[in-house]
C-alpha positions as CSV (number, residue, x, y, z in Angstrom):
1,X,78.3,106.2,96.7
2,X,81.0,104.4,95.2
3,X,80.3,101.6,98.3
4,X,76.6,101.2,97.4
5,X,77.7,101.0,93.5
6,X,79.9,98.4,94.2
7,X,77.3,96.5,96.6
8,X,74.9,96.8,93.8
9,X,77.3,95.2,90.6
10,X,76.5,91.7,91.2
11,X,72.8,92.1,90.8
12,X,72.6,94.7,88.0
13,X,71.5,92.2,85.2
14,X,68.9,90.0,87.7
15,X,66.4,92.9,87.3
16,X,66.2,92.8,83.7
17,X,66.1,88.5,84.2
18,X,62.5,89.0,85.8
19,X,60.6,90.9,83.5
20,X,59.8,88.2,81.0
21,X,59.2,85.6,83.9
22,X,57.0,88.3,85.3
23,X,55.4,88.0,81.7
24,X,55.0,84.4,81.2
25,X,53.9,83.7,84.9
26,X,50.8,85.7,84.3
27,X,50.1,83.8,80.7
28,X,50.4,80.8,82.9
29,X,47.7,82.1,85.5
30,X,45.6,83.3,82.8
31,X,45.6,80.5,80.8
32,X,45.0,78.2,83.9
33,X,42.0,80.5,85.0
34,X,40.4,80.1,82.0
35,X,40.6,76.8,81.7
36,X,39.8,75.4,85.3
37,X,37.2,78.2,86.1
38,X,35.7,78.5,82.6
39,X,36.3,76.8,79.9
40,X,36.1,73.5,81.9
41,X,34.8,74.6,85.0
42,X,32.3,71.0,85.6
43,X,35.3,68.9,85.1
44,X,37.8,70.6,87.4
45,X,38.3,69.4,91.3
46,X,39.8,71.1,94.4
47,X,43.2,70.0,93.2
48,X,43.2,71.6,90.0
49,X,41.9,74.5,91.9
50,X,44.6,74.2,94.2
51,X,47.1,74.4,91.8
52,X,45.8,77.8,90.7
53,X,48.2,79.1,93.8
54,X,51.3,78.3,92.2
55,X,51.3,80.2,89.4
56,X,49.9,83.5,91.3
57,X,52.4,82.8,93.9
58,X,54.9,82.9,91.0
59,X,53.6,86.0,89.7
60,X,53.7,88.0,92.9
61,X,56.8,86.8,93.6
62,X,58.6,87.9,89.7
63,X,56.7,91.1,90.4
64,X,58.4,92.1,93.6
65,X,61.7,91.0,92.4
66,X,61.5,93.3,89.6
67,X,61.1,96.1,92.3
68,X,63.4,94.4,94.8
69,X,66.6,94.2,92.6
70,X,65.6,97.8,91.1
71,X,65.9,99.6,94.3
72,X,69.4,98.8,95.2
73,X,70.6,99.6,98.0
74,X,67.6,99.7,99.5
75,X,67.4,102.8,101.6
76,X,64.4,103.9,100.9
77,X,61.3,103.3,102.8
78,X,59.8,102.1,100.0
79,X,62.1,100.0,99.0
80,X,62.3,98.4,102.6
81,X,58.3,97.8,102.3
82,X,59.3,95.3,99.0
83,X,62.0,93.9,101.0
84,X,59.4,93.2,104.0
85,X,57.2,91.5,101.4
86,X,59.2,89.5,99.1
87,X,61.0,88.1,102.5
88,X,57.2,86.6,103.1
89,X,56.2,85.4,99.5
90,X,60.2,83.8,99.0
91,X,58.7,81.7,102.4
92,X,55.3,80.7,101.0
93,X,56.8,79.9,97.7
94,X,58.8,76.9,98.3
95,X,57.0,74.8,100.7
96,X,53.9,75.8,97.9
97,X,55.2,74.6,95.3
98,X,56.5,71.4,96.9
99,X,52.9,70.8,98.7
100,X,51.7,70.6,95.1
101,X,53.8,68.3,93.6
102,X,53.5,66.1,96.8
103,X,49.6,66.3,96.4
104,X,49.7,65.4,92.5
105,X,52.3,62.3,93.2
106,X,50.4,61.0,96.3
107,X,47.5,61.1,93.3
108,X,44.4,62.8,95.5
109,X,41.4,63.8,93.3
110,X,43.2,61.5,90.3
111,X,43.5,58.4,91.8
112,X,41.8,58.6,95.0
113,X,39.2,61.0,96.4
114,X,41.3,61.8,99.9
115,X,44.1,61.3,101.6
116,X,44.0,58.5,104.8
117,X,44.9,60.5,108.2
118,X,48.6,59.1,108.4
119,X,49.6,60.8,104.8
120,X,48.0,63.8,105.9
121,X,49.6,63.9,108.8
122,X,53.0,63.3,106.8
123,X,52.0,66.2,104.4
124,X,51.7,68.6,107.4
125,X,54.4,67.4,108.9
126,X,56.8,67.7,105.8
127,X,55.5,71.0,104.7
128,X,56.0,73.0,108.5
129,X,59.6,71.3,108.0
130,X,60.6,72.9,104.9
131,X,58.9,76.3,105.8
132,X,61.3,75.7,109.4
133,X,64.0,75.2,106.2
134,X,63.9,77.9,104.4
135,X,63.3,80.3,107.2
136,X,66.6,79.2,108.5
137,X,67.9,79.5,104.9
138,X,67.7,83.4,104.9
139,X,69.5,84.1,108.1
140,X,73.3,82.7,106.3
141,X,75.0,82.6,103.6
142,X,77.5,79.9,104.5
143,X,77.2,76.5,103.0
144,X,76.0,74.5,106.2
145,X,72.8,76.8,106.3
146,X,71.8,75.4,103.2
147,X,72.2,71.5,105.1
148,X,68.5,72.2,107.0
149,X,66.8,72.9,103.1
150,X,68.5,70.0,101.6
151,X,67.8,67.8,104.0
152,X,64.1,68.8,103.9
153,X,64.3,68.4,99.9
154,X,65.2,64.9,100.3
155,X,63.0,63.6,103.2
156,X,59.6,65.1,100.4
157,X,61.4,64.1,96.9
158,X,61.8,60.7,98.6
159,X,58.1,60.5,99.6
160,X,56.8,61.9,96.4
161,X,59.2,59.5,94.1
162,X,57.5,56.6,96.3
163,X,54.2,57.9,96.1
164,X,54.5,57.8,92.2
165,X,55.4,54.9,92.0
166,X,52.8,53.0,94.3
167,X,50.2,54.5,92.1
168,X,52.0,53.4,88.9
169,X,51.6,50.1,90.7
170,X,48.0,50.4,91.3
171,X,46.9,51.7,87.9
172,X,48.7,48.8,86.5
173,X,47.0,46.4,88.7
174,X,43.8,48.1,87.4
175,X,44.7,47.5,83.9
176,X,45.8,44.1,84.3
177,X,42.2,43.7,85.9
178,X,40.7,44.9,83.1
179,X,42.5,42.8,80.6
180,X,41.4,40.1,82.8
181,X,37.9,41.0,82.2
182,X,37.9,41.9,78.5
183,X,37.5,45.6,78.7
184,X,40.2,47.2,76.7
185,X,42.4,48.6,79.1
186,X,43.5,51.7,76.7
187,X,39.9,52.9,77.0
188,X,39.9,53.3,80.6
189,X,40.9,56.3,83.3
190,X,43.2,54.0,84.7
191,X,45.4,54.1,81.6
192,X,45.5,58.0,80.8
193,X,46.1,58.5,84.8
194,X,49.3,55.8,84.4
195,X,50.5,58.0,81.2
196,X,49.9,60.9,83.3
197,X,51.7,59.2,86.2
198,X,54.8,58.5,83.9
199,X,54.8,62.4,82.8
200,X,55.1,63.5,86.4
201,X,57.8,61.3,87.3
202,X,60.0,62.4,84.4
203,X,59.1,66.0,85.1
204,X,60.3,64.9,88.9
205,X,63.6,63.6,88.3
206,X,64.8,66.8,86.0
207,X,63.1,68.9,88.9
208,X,65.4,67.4,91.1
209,X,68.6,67.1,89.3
210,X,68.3,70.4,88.1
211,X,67.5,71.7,91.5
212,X,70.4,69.7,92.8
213,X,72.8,71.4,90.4
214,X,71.7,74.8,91.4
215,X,72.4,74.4,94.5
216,X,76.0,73.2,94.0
217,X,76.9,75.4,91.3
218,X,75.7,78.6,93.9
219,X,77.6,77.2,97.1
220,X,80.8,75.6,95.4
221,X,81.2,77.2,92.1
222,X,80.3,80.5,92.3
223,X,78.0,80.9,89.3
224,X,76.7,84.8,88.5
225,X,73.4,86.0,90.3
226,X,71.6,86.5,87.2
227,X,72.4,82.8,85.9
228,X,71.0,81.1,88.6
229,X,68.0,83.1,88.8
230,X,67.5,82.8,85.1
231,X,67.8,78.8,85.2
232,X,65.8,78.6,88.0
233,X,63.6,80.4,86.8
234,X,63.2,78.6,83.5
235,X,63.0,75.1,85.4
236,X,60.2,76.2,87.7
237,X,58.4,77.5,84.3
238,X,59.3,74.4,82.2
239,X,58.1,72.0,84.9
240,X,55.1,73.5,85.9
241,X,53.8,74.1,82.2
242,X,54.9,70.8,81.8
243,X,53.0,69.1,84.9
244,X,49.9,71.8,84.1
245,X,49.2,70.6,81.2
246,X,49.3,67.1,82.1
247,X,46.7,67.1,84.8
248,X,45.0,70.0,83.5
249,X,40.9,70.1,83.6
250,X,39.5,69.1,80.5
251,X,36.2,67.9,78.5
252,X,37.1,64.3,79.1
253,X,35.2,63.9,82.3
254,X,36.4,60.2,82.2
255,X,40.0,60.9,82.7
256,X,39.8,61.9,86.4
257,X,36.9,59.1,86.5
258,X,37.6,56.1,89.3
259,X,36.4,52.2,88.1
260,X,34.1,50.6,89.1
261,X,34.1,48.1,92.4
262,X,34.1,45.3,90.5
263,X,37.3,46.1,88.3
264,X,38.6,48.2,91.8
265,X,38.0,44.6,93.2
266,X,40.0,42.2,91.0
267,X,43.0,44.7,90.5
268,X,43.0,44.7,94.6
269,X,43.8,40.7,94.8
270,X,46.5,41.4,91.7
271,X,48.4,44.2,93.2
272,X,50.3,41.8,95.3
273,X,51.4,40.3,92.3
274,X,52.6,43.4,90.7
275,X,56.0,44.3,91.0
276,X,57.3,46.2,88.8
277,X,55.5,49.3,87.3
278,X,56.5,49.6,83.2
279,X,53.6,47.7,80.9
280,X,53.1,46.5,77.3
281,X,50.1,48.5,75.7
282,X,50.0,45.8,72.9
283,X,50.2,42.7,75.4
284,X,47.1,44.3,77.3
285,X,44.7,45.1,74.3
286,X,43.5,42.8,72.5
287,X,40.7,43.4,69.2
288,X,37.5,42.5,70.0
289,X,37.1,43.8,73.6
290,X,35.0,45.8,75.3
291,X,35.3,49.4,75.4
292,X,34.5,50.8,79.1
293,X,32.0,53.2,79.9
294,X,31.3,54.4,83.3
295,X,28.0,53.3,82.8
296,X,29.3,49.4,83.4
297,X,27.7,48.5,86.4
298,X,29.3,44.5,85.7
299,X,32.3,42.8,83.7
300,X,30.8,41.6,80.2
301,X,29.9,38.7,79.3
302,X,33.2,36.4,78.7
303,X,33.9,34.9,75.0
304,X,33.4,30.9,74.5
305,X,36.7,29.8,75.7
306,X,38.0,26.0,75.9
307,X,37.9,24.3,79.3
308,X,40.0,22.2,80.3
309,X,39.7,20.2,83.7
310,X,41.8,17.4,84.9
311,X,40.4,14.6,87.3
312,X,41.4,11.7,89.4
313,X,40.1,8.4,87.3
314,X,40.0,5.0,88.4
315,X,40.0,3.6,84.9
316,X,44.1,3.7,84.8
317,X,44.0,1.6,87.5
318,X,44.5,5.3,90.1
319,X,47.8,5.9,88.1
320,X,46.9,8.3,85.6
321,X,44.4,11.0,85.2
322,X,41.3,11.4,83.4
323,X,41.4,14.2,80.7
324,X,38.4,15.7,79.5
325,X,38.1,18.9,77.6
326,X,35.0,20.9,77.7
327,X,33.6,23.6,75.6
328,X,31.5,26.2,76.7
329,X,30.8,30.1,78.3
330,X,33.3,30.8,81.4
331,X,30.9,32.5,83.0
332,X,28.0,29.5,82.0
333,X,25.8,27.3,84.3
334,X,26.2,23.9,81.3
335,X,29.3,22.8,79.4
336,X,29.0,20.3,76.7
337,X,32.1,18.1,77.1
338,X,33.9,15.8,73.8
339,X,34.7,12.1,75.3
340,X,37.6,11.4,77.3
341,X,41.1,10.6,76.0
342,X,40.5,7.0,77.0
343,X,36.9,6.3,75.6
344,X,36.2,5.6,71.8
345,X,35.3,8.9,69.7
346,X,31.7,9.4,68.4
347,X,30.4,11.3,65.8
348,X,28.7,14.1,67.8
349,X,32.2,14.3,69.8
350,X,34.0,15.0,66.8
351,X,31.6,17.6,65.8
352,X,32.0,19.2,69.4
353,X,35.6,19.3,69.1
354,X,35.6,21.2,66.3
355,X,32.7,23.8,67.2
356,X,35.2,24.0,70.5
357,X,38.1,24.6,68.0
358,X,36.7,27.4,66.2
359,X,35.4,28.6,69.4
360,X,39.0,28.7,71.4
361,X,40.2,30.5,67.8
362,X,37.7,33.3,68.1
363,X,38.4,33.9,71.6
364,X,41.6,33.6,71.9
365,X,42.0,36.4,69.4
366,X,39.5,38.5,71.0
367,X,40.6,37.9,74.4
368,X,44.7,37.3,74.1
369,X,45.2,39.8,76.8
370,X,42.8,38.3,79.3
371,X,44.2,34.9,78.6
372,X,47.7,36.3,79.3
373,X,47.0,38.4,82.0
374,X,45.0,35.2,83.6
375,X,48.2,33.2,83.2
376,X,50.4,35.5,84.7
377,X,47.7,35.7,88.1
378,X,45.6,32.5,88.1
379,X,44.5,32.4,91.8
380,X,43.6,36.0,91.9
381,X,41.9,36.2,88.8
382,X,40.1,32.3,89.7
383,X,39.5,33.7,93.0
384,X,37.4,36.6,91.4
385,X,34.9,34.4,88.4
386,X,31.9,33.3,90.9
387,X,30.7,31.3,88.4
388,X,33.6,28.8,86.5
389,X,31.9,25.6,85.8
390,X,33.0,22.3,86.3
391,X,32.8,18.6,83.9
392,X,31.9,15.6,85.9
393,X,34.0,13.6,84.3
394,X,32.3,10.5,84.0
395,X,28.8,11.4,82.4
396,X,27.0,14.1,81.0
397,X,26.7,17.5,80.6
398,X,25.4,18.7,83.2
399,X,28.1,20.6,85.9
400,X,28.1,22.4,88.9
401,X,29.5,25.7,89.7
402,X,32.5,25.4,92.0
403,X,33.5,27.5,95.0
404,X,36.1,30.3,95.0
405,X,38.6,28.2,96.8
406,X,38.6,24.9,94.4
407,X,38.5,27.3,91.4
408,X,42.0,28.8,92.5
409,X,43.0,25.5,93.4
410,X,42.4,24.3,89.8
């Protein structure tokens, strides 16, 4: 008796640690029940239904430990029965909670409908290693059989951290191309998912260094059962509340909205150009544009804008170049154009330029972001306006529209 006391000592407290897990774990599952099957049941997808798993893996898994550290030393058949069990749910758990986090970060349902056949392929193949992991795990208690776990911890955190990040690329592309087009980028799925995309990457990297100090306080250290359950525990809890609410179903049908294929288009030919992910909410918006919808089957119509176009001229003798500002729609078949920087001014011109200057005024306050974001890109965004018009620079007003090609090259 006095063996099996002594056997039991370390674990007397971890018991007691469970019960309000247990507690919270099924608020968790109740709350997320209600609010993906119910409450806001049209708006929720298979991953939010996916995530309903983790927390009823969670709360099976608090429940058995209650019973599991309670029946120390385990000599009864009952008590072998929980053993049996929680040995199969402390396997599921891991790898489950892990597949979720790798399915959020690689953005499916969010950002993109499915997965191509190589990620899946590098899901399945990443999961059946950690399961091999933590299988392995529960046959020692020396510190080399945790190496097999780690390993597998860093090969998935590595994918997920890069999976973030190439959609913080690609929802910043989108909002650049929106800028570009004068929709206000703050009104658009692409920029709640990129908020959302920042969240989980905090929540990431204080789900891994926590988890990394775990693990070293347990196999060098020495810490107390009970304390590493307990802040393990409360880091799973935090996290995953944390995340849930996040990318939790909700009203807003547009959040988990994708663009359209013409704004899907343009932020394709910038996202080569995009190299780092952090952006400037105040640099993109502008007042005056367009709110999306996802009822926009096309761009809007672009503001008056001032043109300008620079042309050979033979009348500095081929030395010098031919200057002629035009004012007029971007998106417009006819530019009226003020004389040339070598002719004599007229009348009409003058009043042109000015009707051009109050023009440029309005829209460059209305469309400062676009303007920006088009100087930043110029070819991709050029590449993209079917449409730019073009001042012969010798006569009138009438133009022609120019091909994709000699627009970027402008």
């Amino acid at each position: 008796m006095a063996n099996q006391a002594d056997k039991c000592a370390p674990i007397v407290h971890v018991q007691t640690v469970f019960i309000p897990f247990f507690l919270a774990w099924a608020a968790a599952l109740g709350l997320w029940l209600y609010n993906t099957h119910a409450r806001n049941a049209p708006s929720a997808n298979q991953l939010h239904r996916l995530l309903t798993w983790l927390p009823l893996v969670e709360c099976v898994y608090t429940f058995l430990c209650i019973f599991y550290f309670g029946a120390c030393p385990w000599t009864s058949f009952g008590a072998q029965l929980v053993t049996a069990a929680l040995l199969m749910v402390v396997i599921l758990k891991e790898p489950l909670n892990l597949l979720c986090l790798l399915l959020v970060s690689k953005g499916w349902h969010i950002t993109r409908d499915a997965l191509h056949h190589g990620e899946n392929r590098v899901v399945i193949v990443s999961v059946i290693l950690l399961y091999a992991a933590v299988v392995f795990q529960l046959f020692g208690t020396e510190i080399y059989w945790l190496l097999p776990i780690l390993s597998a911890y860093v090969i998935i955190f590595a994918n997920i951290i890069a999976s973030i990040h190439t959609n913080l690329r690609i929802l910043k592309a989108q909002l650049l191309a929106m800028s570009t087009l004068n929709i206000d980028p703050l009104s658009t799925p692409a920029f709640a998912k990129y908020v959302m995309f920042q969240r989980l990457a905090l929540a990431t990297a204080v789900y891994v260094l926590l988890e990394l100090v775990l693990y070293i306080s347990m196999a060098v250290v020495g810490m107390p059962l009970w304390v590493h359950y307990l802040a393990h525990q409360l880091m799973e809890l935090l996290c995953s509340i944390y995340i849930g609410v996040t990318f939790r179903a909700r009203s807003l049908n547009f959040v988990f909205a994708q663009m359209q294929d013409f704004g899907l288009q343009l932020a394709e030919q910038l996202l080569p150009s995009v190299n780092s992910i952090s952006i400037n909410a105040l640099e993109l918006s502008a007042p005056g544009m367009v709110a999306w919808t996802d009822k926009m089957q096309a761009p809007p119509d672009a503001a008056a804008a001032m043109l300008v176009v620079v042309n050979p001229s033979n009348e500095l003798g081929g030395a010098g170049e031919h200057v002629q500002t035009a004012v007029c729609a971007e998106l417009g078949a006819r530019c009226l154009p003020s004389q040339s920087s070598s002719t004599q001014s007229t009348a009409g011109a003058a009043a042109a330029a000015a009707g051009a200057a109050a023009g440029a005024a309005a829209g460059a306050a209305a469309g400062g972001a676009r303007a920006h974001a088009s100087a930043a890109l110029p070819a991709a965004a050029a590449a993209y306006r079917a449409d730019t018009v073009a001042v012969d620079s010798s006569a009138g007003t009438d133009v022609e529209p120019l091909s994709g090609a000699a627009e970027a090259g402008r």
